[in-house]
DRENDO-933419 format. One record per residue (C-alpha): residue in three letters; x, y, z; residue number from 1. Coordinates in steps of 0.1 Angstrom, whole numbers. Last residue first. Example, Ala and Ser with C-alpha at 12.3 -4.5 7.8 and 13.67 -1.06 7.14 Angstrom:
<logus>
LOGU type     u     v     w seq
LOGU  SER   137   -11    71   2
LOGU  ALA   123   -45    78   1
</logus>
This chain:
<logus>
LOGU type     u     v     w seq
LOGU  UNK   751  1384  1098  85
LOGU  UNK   764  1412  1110  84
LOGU  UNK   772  1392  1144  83
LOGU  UNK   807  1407  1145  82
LOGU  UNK   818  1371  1141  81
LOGU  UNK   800  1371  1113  80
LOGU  UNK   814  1404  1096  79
LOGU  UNK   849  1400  1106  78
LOGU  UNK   845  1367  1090  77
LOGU  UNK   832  1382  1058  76
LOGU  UNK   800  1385  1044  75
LOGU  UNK   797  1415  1021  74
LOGU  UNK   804  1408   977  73
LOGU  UNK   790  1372   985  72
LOGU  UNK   758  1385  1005  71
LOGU  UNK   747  1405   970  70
LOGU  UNK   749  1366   949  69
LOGU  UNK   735  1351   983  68
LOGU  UNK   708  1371   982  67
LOGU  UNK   705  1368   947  66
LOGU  UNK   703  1326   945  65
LOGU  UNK   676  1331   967  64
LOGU  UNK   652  1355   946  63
LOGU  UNK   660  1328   917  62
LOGU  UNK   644  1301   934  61
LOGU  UNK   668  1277   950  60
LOGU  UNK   665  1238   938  59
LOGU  UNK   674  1215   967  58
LOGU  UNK   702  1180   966  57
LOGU  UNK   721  1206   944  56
LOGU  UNK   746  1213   970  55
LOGU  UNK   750  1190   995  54
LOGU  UNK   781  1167   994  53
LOGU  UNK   795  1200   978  52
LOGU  UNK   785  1217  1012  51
LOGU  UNK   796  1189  1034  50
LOGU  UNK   827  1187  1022  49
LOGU  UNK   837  1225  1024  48
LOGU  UNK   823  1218  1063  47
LOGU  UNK   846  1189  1065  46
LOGU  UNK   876  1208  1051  45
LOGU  UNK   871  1240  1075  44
LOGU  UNK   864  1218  1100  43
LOGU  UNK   899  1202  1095  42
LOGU  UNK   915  1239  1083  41
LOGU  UNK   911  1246  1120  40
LOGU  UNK   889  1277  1135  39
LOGU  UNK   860  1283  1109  38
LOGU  UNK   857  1315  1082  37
LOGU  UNK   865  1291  1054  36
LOGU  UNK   834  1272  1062  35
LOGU  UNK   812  1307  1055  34
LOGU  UNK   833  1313  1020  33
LOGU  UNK   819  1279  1011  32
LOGU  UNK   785  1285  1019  31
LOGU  UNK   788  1319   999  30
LOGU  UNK   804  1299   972  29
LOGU  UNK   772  1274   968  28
LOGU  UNK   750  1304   976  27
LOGU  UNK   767  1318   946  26
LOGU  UNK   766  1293   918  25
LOGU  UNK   783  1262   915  24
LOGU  UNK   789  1261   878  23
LOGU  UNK   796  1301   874  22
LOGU  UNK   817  1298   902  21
LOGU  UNK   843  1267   892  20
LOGU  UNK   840  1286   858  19
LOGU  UNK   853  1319   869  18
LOGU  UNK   878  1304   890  17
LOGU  UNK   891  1281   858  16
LOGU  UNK   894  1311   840  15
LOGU  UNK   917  1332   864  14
LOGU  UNK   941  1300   871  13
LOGU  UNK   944  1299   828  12
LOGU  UNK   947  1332   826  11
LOGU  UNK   973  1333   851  10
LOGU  UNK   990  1304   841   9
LOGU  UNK   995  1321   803   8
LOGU  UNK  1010  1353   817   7
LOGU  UNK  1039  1331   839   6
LOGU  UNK  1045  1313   803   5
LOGU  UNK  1048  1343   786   4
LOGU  UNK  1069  1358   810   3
LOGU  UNK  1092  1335   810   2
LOGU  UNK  1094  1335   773   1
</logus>
């Protein structure tokens, strides 16, 4: 029963992340995964803010949303700080 119920969260956790993606869309989540890369969880926080606070406020063409879609599966903080990006 345990086991069930451990199962069950995990599809549950699982489908709300696919959902929480598919509403904001990539750049969105590639903003997002930028903040993450900052010093202190507080700027991390305000910059997570400031990107929901934003988001939607300009339409992104369909070539844009791409990029970021192809930039989620590379950018990483080794990758920014390495100037990569």
């Amino acid at each position: 029963m345990q086991r069930l119920k451990s199962n069950i969260l995990r599809i549950s956790v699982l489908g709300s992340l696919v959902f929480v993606l598919a509403c904001e869309g990539p750049c969105v989540a590639l903003a997002k995964d930028v903040c993450r890369c900052l010093a202190s969880e507080t700027e991390q926080k305000t910059c997570i803010q400031n990107v929901e606070n934003e988001a939607g406020e300009s339409e992104l063409s369909a070539d844009e949303e791409k990029v970021c879609e192809a930039l989620l599966e590379t950018c990483t903080c080794n990758a920014i700080e390495n100037k990569e990006y």
